[in-house]
C-alpha positions in Angstrom: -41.9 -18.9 -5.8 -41.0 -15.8 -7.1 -41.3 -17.3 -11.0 -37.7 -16.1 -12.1 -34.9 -17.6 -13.2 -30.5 -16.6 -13.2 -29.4 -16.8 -16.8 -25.6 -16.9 -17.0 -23.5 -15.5 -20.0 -20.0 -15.0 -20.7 -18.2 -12.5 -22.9 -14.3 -12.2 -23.5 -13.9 -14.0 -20.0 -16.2 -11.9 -18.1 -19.5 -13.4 -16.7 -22.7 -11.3 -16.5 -25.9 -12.9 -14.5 -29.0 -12.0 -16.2 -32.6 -12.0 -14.2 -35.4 -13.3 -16.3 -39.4 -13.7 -16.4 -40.7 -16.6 -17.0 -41.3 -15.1 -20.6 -37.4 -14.4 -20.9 -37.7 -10.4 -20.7 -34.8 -9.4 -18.2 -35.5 -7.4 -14.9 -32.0 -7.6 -13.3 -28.4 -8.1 -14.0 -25.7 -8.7 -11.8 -22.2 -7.8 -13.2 -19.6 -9.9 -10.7 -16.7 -7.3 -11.7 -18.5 -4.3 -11.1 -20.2 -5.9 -7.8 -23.4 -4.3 -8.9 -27.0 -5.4 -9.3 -28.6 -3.0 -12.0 -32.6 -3.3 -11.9 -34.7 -2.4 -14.4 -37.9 -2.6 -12.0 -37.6 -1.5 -8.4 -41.4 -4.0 -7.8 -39.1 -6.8 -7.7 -36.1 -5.9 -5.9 -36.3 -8.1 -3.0 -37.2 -11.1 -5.7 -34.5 -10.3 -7.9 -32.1 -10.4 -4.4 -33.8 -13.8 -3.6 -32.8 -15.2 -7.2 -29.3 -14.4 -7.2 -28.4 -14.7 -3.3 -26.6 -18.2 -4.2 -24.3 -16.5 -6.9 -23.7 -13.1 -5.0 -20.0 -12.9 -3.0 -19.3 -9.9 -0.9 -20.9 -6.9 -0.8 -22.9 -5.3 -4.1 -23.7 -2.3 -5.1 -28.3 -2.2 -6.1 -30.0 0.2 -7.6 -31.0 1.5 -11.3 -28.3 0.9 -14.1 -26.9 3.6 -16.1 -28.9 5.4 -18.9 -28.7 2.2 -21.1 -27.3 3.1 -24.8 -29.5 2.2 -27.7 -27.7 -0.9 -28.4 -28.0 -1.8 -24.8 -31.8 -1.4 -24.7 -32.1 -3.8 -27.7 -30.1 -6.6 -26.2 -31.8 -6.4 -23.2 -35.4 -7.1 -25.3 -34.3 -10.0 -26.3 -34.9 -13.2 -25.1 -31.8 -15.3 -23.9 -32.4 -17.8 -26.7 -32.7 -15.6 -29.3 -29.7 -13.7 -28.1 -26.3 -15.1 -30.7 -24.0 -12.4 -28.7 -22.9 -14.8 -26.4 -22.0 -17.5 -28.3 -18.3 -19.2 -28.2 -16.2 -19.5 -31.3 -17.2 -22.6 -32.7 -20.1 -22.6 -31.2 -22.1 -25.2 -33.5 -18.9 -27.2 -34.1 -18.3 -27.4 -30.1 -22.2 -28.8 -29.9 -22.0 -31.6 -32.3 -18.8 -32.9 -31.1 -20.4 -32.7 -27.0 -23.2 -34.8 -28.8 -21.4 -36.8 -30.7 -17.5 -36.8 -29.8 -17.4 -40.2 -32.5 -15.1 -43.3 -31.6 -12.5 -43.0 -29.1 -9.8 -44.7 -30.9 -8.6 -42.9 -34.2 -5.7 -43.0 -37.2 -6.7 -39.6 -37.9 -8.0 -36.5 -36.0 -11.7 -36.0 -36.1 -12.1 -33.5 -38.7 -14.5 -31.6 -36.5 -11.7 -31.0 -34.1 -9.4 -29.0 -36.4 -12.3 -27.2 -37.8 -12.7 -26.0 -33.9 -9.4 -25.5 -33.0 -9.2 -22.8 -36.1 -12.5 -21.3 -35.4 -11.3 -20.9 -31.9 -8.0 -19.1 -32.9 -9.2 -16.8 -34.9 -12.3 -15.8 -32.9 -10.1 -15.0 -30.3 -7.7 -13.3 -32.4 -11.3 -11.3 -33.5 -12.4 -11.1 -29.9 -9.4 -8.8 -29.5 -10.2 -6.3 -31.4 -13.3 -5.3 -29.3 -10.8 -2.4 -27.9 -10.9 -0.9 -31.1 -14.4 -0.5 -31.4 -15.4 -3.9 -32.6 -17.7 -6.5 -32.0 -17.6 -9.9 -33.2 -20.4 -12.6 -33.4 -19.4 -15.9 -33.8 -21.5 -19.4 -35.3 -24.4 -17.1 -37.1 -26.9 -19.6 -38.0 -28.3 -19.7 -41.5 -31.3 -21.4 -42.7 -30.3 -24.9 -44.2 -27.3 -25.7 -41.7 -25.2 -23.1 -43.0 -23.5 -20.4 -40.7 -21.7 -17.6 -41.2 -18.6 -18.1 -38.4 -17.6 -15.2 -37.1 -19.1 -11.7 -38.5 -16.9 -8.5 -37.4 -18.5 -5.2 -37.1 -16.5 -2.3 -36.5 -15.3 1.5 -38.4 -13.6 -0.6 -41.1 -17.1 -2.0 -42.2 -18.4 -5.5 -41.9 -16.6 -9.0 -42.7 -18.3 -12.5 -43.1 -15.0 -14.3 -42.3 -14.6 -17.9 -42.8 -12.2 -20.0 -41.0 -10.2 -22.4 -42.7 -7.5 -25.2 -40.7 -4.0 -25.0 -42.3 -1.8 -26.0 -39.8 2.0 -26.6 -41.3 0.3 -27.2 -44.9 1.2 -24.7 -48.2 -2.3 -23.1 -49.3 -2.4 -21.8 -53.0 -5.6 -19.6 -53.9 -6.4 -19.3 -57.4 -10.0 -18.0 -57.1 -12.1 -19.7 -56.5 -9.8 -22.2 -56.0 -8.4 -23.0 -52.5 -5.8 -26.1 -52.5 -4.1 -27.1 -48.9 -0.8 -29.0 -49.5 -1.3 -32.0 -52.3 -4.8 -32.1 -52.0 -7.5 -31.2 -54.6 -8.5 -27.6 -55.1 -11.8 -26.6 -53.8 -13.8 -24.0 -54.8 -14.0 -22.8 -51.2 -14.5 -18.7 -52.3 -17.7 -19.3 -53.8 -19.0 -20.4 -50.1 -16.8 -17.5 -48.7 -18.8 -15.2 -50.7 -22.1 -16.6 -50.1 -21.7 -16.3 -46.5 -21.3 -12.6 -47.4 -23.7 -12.6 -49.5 -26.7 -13.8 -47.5 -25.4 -11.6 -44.3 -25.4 -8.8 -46.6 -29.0 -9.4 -47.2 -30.2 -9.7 -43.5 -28.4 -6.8 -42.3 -29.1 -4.5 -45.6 -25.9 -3.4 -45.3 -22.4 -4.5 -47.3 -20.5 -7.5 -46.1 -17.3 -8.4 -47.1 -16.0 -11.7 -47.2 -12.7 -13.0 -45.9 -10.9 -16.0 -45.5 -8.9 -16.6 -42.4 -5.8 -19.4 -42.5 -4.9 -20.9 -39.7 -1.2 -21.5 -39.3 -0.1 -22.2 -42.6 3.4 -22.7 -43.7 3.3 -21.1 -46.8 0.7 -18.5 -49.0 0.6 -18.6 -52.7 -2.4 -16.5 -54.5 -1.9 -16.9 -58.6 -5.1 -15.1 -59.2 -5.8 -12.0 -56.8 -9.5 -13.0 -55.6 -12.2 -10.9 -56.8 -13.0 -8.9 -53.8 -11.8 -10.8 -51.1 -9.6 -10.7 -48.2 -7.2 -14.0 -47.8 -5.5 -13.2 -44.4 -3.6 -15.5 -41.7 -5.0 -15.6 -38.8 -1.9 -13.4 -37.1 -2.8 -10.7 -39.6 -6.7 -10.0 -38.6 -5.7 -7.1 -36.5 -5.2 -5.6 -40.4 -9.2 -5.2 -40.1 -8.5 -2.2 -37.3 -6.4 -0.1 -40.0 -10.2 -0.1 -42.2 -11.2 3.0 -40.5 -13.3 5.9 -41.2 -16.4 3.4 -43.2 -19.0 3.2 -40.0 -19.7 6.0 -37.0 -20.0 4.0 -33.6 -23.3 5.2 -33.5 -23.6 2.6 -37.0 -21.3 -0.1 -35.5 -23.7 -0.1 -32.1 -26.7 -0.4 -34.7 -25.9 -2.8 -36.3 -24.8 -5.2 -34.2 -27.8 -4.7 -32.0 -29.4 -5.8 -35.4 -27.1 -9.0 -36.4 -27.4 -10.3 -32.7 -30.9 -11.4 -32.8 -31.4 -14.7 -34.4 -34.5 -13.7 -36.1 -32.7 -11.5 -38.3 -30.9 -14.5 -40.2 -34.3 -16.8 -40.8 -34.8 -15.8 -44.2 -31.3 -15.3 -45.7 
């Protein structure tokens, strides 16, 4: 037994197959669109082969990868597990509800599943800004259950952006006030700047907080929040027109940095 394992991972649809140690240090990758095994370590070629014969189609390319980027060489340090770059939007949300999908039979939606559902749109809607030099994280973990769920790092700086479900409902912000149709107002910025708040302290770096709607029918803001971004979640590509705050040399950095879960266990 040659002691290694396949690790899969997805990102924006495309699947890359990592090859680990029993320690989780990778070796080997095998990128199915490029049709290339890159290996780090030419000692463990045939083994690396062996490990991903049952996922290889056609013929690949083997051989060194490129000269890795410094961003590039961090995430390959880190262990799978420890590694929040390839989690889905929702992440957290999409693992309770696989554990516990509650009773079958409802008068009203889970409230679980609309939280998803807008986490989902507007991580996608994030997701799509990777073009313009962004990268998104999605379902940070914080210590005491909290997250942060999606952070976007790109020229236009950082955002902690929190999701909120408003499908077909009037949202009035009066900071730090968020009401959705007839309900009671919540003081929902104050956890919108939290989340900020704490990120901004693990990354040593400012983080600005934004609140992302989802579908609602109407927007009315009778007191401007104090240093927040309210946004729909058709208006995030706004974030690209930020520019000129970090080099790509900083972006690179920094997500290298927010990536590794060890970097939010004492926010």
């Amino acid at each position: 037994m040659s002691g290694l394992r396949v690790v899969p991972t997805w990102r924006h649809g495309q699947e890359r197959l990592y090859v680990c140690l029993t320690d989780g240090r990778n070796i080997a990758w095998y990128d199915r669109e490029a049709a290339r095994i890159n290996l780090l370590s030419e000692d463990r070629r045939q083994d690396v082969l062996d490990a991903l014969g049952p996922f290889l189609t056609g013929r690949v390319a083997v051989g060194p990868p490129p000269v890795p980027t410094p961003a590039e060489l961090a995430r390959l340090s880190l262990h799978p597990d420890d590694d929040l770059a390839p989690n889905r939007p929702g992440e957290a949300l999409q693992i309770a509800l696989d554990r516990d999908p509650g009773p079958g039979h409802r008068l009203r939606r889970d409230p679980r599943r609309r939280a998803l559902e807008a986490e989902q749109t507007v991580g996608e809607a994030l997701d799509r800004l990777d073009g313009a030099g962004w990268h998104t994280l999605h379902s940070v973990p914080l210590p005491g259950g909290d997250r942060v769920h999606h952070l976007a790092i790109g020229p236009g700086g950082l955002f902690a952006v929190h999701t909120l479900y408003a499908r077909k409902q009037r949202v009035t912000v009066a900071d730090p006030m968020v009401s959705l149709g007839r309900r009671d107002p919540q003081p929902l910025l104050r956890r919108v700047r939290a989340d900020a708040d704490r990120a901004s302290y693990a990354l040593t770096a400012e983080v600005h907080p934004v609140l992302a709607l989802v579908g609602p029918s109407g927007l009315t803001v009778t007191l401007p929040p104090r240093g927040i971004r309210v946004l729909r979640d058709t208006d995030l590509e706004d974030l690209t027109r930020l520019g000129g705050v970090l080099k790509p040399a900083d972006v690179e950095a920094l997500h290298a940095m927010a990536r590794d879960r060890h970097t939010w266990t004492k926010v």
